[in-house]
C-alpha positions as CSV (number, residue, x, y, z in Angstrom):
1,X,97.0,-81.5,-1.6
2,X,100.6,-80.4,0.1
3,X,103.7,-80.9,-1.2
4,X,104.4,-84.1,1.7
5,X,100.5,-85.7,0.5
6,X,101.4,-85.5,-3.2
7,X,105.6,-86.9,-2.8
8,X,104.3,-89.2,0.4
9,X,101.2,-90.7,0.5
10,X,100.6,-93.8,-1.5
11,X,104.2,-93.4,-2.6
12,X,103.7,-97.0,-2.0
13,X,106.2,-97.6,-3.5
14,X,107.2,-95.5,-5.2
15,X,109.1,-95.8,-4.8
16,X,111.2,-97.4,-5.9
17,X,114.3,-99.5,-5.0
18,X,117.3,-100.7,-6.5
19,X,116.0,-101.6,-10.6
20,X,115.0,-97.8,-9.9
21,X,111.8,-97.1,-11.7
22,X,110.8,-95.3,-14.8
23,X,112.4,-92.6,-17.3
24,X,112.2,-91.2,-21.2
25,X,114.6,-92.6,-23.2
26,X,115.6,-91.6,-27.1
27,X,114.9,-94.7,-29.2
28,X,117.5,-93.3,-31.7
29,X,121.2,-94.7,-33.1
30,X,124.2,-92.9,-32.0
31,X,124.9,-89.2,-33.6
32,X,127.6,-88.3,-35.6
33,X,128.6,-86.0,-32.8
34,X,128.2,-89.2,-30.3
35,X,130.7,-91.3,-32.9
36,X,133.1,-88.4,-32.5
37,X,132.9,-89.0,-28.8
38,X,133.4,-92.3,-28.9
39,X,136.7,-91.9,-31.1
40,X,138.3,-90.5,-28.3
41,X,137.6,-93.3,-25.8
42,X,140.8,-96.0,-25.3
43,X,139.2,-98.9,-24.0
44,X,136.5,-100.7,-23.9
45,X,135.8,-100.6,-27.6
46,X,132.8,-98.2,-27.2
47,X,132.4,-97.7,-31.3
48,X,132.2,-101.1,-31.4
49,X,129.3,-101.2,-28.4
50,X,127.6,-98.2,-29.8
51,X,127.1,-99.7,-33.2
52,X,125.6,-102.7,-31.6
53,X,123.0,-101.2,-30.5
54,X,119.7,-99.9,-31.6
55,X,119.0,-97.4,-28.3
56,X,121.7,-94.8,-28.1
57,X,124.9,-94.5,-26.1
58,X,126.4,-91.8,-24.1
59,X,129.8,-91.2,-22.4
60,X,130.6,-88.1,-20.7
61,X,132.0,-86.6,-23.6
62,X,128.7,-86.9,-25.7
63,X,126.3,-84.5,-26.4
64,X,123.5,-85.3,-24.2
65,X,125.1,-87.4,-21.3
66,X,124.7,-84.2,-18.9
67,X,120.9,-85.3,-18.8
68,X,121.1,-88.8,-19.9
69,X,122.3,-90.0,-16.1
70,X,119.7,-87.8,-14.6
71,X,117.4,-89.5,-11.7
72,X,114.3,-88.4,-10.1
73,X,116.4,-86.7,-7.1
74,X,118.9,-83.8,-8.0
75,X,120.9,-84.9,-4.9
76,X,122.9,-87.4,-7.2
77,X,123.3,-85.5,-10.0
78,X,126.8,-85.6,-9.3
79,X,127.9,-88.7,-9.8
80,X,128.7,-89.6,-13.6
81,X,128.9,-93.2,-15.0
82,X,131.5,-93.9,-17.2
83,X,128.2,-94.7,-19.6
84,X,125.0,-94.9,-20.3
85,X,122.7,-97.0,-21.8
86,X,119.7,-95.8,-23.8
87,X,117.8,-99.7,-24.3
88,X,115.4,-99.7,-27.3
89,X,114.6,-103.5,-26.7
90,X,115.4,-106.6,-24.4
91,X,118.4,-107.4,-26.6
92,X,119.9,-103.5,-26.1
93,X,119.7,-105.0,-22.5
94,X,121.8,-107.9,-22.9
95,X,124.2,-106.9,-25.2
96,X,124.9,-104.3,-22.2
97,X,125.4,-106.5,-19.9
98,X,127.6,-108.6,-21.8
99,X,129.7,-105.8,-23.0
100,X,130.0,-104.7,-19.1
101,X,130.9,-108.0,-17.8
102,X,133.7,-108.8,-20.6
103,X,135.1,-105.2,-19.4
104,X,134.3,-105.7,-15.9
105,X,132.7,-102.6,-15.4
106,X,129.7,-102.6,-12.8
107,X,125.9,-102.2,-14.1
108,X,123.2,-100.8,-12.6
109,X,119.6,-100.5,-14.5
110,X,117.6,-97.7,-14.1
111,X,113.7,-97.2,-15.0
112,X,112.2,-94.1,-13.2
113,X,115.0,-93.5,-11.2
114,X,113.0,-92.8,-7.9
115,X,115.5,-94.9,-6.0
116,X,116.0,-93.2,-2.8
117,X,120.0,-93.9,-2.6
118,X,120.4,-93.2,-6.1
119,X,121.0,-96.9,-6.8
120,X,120.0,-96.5,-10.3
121,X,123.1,-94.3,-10.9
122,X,126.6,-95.4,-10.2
123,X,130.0,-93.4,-10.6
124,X,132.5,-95.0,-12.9
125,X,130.4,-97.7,-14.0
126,X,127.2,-98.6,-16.7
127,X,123.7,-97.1,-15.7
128,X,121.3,-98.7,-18.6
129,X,118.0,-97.4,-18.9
130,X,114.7,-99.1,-19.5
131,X,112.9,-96.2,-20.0
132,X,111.9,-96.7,-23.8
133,X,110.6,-100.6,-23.0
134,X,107.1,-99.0,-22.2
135,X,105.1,-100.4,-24.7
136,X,101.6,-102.2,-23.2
137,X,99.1,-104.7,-24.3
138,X,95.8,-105.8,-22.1
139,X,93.9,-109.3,-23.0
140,X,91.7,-111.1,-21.1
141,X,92.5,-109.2,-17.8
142,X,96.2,-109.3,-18.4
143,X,98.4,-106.7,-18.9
144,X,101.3,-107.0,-20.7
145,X,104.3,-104.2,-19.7
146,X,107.4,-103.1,-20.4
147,X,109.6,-102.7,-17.2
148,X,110.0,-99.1,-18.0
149,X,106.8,-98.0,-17.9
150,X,105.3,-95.5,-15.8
151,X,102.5,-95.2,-13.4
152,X,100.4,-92.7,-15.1
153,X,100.7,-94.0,-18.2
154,X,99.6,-97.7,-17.0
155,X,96.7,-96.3,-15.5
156,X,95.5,-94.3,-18.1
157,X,96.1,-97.4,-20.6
158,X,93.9,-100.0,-18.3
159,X,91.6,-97.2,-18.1
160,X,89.8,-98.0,-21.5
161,X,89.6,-100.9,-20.5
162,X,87.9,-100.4,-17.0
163,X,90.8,-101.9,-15.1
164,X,93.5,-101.0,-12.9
165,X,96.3,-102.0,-11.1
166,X,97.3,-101.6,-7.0
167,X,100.0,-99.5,-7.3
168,X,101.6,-96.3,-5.9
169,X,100.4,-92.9,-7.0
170,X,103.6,-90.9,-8.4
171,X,103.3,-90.5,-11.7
172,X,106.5,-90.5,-13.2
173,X,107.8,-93.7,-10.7
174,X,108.1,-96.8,-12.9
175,X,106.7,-100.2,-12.7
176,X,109.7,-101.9,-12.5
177,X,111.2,-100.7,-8.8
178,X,107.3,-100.6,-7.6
179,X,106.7,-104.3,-8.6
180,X,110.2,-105.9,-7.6
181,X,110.2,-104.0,-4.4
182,X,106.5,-105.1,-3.3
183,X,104.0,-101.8,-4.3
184,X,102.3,-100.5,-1.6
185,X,99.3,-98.3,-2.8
186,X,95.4,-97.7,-2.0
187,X,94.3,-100.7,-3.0
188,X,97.3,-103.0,-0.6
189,X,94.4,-104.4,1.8
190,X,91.7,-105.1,-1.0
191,X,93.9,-106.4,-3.5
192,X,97.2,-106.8,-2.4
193,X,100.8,-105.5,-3.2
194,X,101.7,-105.3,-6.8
195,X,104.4,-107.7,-7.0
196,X,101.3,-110.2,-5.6
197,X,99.5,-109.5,-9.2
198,X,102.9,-110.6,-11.1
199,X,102.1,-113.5,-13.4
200,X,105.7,-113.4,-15.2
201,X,108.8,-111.8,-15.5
202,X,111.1,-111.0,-18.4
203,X,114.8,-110.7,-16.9
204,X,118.2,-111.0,-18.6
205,X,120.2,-112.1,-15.6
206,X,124.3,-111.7,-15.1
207,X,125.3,-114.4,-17.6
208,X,123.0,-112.4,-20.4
209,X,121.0,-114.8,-21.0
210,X,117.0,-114.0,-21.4
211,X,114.5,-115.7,-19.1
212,X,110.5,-116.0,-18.6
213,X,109.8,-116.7,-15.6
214,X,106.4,-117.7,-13.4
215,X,105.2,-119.5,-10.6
216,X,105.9,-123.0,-13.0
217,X,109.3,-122.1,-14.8
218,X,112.2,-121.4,-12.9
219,X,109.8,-120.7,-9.4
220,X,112.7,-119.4,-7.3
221,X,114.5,-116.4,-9.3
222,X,109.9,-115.6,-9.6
223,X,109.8,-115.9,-5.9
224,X,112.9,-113.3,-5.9
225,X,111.6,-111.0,-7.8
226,X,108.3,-110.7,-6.1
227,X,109.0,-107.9,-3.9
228,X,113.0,-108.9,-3.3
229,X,114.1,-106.2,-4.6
230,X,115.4,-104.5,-8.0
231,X,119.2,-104.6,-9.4
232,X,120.4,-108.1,-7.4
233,X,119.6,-110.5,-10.0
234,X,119.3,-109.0,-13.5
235,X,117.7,-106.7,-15.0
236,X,114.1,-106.8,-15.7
237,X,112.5,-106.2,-19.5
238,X,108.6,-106.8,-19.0
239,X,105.9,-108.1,-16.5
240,X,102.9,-110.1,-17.2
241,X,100.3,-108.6,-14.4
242,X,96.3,-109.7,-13.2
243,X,94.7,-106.6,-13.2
244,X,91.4,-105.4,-10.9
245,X,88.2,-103.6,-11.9
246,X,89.0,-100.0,-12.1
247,X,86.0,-99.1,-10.1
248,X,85.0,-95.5,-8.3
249,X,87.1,-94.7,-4.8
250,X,85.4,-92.9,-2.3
251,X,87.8,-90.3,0.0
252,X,87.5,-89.2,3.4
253,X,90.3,-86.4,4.9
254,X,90.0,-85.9,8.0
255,X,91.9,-83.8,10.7
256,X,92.7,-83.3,14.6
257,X,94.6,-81.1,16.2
258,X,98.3,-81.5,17.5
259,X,96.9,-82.1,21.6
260,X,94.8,-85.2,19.6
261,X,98.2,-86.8,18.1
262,X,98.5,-89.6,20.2
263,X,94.9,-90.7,20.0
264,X,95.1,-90.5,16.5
265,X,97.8,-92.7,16.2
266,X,96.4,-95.3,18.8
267,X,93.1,-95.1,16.9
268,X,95.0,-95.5,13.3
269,X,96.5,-98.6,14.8
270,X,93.0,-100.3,15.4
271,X,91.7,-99.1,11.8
272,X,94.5,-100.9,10.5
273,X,94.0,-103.8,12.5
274,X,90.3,-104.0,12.7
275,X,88.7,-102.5,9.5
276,X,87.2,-104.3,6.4
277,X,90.0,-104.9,4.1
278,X,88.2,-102.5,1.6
279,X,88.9,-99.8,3.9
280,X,92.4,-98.3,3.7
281,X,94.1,-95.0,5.4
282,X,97.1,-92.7,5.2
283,X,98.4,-91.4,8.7
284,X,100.3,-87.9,8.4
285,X,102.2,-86.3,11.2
286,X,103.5,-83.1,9.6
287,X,105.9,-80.7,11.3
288,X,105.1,-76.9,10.3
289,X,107.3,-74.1,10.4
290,X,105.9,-72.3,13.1
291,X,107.3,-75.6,15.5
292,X,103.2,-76.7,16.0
293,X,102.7,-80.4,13.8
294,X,99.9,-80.7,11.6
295,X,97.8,-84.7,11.6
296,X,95.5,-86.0,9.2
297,X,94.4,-88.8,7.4
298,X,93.3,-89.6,4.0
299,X,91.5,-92.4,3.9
300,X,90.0,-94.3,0.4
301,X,86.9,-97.4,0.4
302,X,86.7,-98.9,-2.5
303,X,83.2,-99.7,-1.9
304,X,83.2,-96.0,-2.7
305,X,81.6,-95.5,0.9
306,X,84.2,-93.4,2.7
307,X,81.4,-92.0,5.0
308,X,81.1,-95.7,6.9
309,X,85.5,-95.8,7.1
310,X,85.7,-92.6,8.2
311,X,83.2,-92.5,11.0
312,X,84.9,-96.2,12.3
313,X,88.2,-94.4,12.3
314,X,86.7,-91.1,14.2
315,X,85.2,-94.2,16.9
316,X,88.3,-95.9,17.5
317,X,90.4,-92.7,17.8
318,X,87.6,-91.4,20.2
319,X,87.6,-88.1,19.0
320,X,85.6,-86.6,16.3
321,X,88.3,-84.7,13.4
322,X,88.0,-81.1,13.5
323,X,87.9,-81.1,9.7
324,X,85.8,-83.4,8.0
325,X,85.7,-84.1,4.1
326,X,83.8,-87.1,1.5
327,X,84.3,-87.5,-2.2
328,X,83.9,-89.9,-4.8
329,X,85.9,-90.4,-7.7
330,X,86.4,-92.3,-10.8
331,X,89.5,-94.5,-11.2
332,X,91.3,-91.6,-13.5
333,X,89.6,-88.8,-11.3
334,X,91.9,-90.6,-8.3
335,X,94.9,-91.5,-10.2
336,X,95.6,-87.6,-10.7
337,X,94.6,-86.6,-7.4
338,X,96.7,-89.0,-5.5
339,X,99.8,-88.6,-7.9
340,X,99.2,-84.4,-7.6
341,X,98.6,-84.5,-11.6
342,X,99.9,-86.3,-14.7
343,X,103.4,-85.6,-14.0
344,X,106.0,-85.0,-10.9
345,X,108.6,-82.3,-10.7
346,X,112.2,-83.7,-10.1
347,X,112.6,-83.0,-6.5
348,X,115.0,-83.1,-3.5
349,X,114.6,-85.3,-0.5
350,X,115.5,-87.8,1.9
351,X,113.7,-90.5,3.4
352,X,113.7,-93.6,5.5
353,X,111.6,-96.3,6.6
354,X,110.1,-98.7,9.7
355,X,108.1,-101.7,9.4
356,X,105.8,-102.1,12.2
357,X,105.7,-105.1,13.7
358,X,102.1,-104.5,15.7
359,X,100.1,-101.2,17.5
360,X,102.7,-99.4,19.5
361,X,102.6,-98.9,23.1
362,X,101.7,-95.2,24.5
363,X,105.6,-94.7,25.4
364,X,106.5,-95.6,21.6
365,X,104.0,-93.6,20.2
366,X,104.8,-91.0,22.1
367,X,108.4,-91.0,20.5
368,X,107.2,-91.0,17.3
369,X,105.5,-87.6,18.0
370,X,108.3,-86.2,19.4
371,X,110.7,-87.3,16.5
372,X,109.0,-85.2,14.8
373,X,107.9,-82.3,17.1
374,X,111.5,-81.8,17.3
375,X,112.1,-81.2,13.9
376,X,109.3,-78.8,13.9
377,X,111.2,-77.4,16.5
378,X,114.3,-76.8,15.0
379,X,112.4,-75.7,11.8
380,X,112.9,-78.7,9.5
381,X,110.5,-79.6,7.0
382,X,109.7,-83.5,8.0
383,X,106.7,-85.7,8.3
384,X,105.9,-89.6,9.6
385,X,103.9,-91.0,7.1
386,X,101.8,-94.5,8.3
387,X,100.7,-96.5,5.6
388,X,98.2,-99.7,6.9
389,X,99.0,-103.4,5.9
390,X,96.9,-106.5,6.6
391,X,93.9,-107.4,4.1
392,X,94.8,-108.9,1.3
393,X,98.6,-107.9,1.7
394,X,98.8,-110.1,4.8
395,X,98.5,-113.5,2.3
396,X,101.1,-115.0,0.7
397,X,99.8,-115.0,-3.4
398,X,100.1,-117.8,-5.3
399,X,103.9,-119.3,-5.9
400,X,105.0,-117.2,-3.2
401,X,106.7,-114.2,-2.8
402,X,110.1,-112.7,-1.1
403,X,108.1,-109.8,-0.1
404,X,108.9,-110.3,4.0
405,X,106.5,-108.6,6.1
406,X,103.5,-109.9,5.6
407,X,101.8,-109.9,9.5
408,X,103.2,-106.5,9.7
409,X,100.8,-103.7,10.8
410,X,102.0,-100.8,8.5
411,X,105.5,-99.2,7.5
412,X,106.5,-95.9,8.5
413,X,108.2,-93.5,6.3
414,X,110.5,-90.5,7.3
415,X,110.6,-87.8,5.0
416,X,112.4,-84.7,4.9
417,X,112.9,-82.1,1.8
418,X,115.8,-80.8,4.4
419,X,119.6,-81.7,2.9
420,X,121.6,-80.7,5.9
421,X,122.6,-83.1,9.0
422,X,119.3,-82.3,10.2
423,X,117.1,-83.7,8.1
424,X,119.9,-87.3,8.6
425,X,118.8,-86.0,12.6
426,X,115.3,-86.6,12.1
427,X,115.2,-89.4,10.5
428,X,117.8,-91.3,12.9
429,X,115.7,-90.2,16.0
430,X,112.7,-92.1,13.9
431,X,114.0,-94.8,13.8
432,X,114.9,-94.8,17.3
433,X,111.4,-93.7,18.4
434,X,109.9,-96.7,17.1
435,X,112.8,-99.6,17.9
436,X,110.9,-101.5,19.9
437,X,108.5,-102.0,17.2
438,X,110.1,-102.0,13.5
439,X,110.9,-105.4,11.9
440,X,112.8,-103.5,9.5
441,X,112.8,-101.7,6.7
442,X,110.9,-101.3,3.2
443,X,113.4,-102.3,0.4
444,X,111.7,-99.6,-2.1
445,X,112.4,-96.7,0.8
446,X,116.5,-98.1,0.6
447,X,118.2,-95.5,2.9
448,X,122.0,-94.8,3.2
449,X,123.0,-95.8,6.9
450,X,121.3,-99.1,7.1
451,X,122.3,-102.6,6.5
452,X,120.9,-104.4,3.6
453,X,119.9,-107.2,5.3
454,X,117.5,-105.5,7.4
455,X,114.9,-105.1,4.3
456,X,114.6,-108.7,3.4
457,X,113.8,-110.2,7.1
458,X,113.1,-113.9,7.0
459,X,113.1,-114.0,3.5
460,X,117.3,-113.3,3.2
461,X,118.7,-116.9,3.7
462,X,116.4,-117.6,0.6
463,X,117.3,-114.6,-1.3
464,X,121.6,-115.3,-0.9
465,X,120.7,-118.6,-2.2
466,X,119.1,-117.5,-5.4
467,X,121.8,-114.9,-5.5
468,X,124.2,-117.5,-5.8
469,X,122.9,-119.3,-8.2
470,X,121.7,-117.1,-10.7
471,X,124.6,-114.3,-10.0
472,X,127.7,-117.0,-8.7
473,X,130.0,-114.3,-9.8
474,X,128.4,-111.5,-8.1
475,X,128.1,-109.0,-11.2
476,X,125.3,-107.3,-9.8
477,X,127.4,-105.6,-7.0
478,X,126.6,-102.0,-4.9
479,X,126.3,-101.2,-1.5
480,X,122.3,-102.1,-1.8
481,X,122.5,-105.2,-3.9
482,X,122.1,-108.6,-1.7
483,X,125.5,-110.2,-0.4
């Protein structure tokens, strides 16, 4: 698979928004070298922090912090808290977030630390990481997860048990952003997002007080956290999630040539409308170096019949795919290939997002292809990446859920490995291909230039209100928290 199928497709969320996502941690106490660190330090009383805790604390002058603030993309390795966090436990958690709010310093939590804006990080302020709270437990078809987690690992622990969970596929993105952010995946139309799945929520909130929430006890701050959004109203410890039969996939790849790319598109539309809910497929629009764009589709049943989906897809684009491929795989066998292994390399990106409202006109489609013809143009590395909604995704689960765009068709990602203004370039002229016909955006693809408000549609009015009432004081504060 290429570098853009691997990062891209089924990222689902991967992504990850602001609670960031999933990330090693050392259990251990603080060093003698790190208590020689913190001697130096005026205020706040770090010794005093440090020795409170049973995870680890660094400050910038402790042997370690130069990795301990790390996330998934190198872009923000420049920006140093004034400390982080190592959490062994729940209480790590909210003693941190005590200790931050008596010394009015912000917090941000970070899992994974796939958060496309680097909202897991913050300069001057606390970054605590959940990475150690990974343990898991199954019973009954429940599992039972920390929020720092990661994808591979969950998979490979419901595995021996035959079960599964819809999730994205990178390996190293944590379960935390995925689930509060909504989890788009393979399994979105069949079973749902993740956040859907959700049967309770640990979460320390501002005050620092512990709570267990569900569709019965305390039903809004639940609601919230079902795809509102990580880092607005606590920080999250552990989920309780319904699991599905980890059953085989079957996969269909399937490609046209660049004259076909508006057909495609117009016949990915109807296959997101019109096919069985067990059918599900990935739309790439790659630009290639030598200016020409590369489109394909890799499509999964979870019938394990990808013959019957990718023939109805071939039909409704009208045009048979000049490359043609069918496999079957086990649960496992998938989870590697999707993720591109076990394991992700750090890696350096930027990326943005559209939620479709409904199929495109020929004009609009049109300017999606030429977003990114011109970047092939111009010799940047980008891609428009269509991932389907409807199915299961398109009903509200029980006790409801912030997630906000549920009669959408699909969401649209821009990607670009380029770091200049033009990969900023193609991304902008994506969005304004498709304006017409984007809701807004997805919350776990948070991008730099865009009002908050725009990921949380009808849902918002809600979302301020819980805000309020479980954050009056507005301790959870960056540029992509909820205001």
């Amino acid at each position: 698979m290429s570098q853009f199928d691997r990062r891209t497709l089924l990222k689902a969320g991967g992504a990850a928004a602001a609670v960031a996502l999933t990330s090693c941690s050392d259990p251990k106490t603080a060093s003698a070298g790190t208590a020689d660190a913190l001697t130096a330090a005026a205020a706040p009383n770090w010794n005093s922090f440090a020795r409170s805790l049973k995870g680890r604390l660094y400050l910038p002058a402790s042997s370690g912090y130069a990795s301990s603030h790390l996330l998934f993309n190198p872009r923000w390795d420049t920006v140093k808290p004034a400390a982080v966090v190592k959490a062994a436990n729940a209480t790590d958690v909210q003693k941190s977030i005590n200790f931050a709010r008596a010394n009015k310093l912000v917090l941000v939590p970070k899992s994974g630390g796939h958060s496309y804006v680097g909202a897991s990080t913050i300069s001057n302020g606390m970054q605590v990481d959940v990475g150690a709270l990974r343990g898991m437990s199954y019973s009954a078809g429940v599992l039972t997860v920390g929020a720092g987690a990661r994808l591979y690992d969950v998979h490979a622990f419901l595995d021996k048990y035959g079960r599964a969970l819809p999730t994205g596929t990178c390996p190293t993105v944590g379960i935390a952003g995925l689930v509060l952010g909504g989890g788009m995946g393979v399994h979105t139309r069949a079973f749902g997002l993740s956040c859907d799945r959700v049967l309770s929520i640990g979460i320390i909130t501002a005050d620092g007080k512990p709570h267990n929430v569900s569709a019965t006890v305390e039903p809004d701050l639940f609601w919230a956290l079902r795809g509102g959004g990580g880092g607005n109203l606590g920080v999250v410890t552990s989920f309780r999630i319904s699991t599905i039969p980890a059953t085989k996939l079957g996969f269909f790849r399937l490609t046209w040539p660049e004259s076909k790319a508006a057909a495609v598109v117009a016949g990915w539309q109807k296959f997101a409308a019109t096919a069985p809910i067990t059918s599900w497929g990935n739309l790439h629009i790659d630009a290639v170096s030598n200016g020409t764009l590369s489109v394909h589709v890799l499509g999964v049943s979870t019938t394990g019949n990808a013959s019957a989906a990718a023939a109805q897809l071939e039909k409704l684009v009208g045009v048979k795919a000049t490359t043609r491929s069918i496999t079957v795989k086990t649960h496992m066998e998938a989870v590697k290939y999707l993720g591109g292994g076990t394991t992700s390399p750090r890696t350096r990106f930027l990326a943005g997002s559209d939620v479709i409202k409904g199929p495109m006109n020929s004009a609009t489609i049109a300017a999606l292809i030429g977003a990114v013809k011109a970047a092939a143009r111009a010799k940047t590395p980008a891609s428009a990446i269509l991932d389907p909604l409807g199915g299961q995704a398109a009903k509200q689960p029980a006790g409801g859920a912030a997630w906000p765009w549920r009669t959408a068709l699909g969401v649209v990602q821009w990607y670009t490995s380029a770091q200049s203004t033009a990969g900023q370039t193609f991304i902008t002229n994506g969005h304004r291909a498709v304006r017409a016909y984007s809701a807004g955006g997805y919350v776990n693809y948070l991008e730099n230039y865009r009002s908050v408000s725009t990921y949380y549609g009808a849902s918002l009015t809600r979302l301020r209100a819980v805000k309020k009432k479980y954050d009056p004081t507005n301790f959870f504060h960056t540029a992509y928290t909820i205001v």
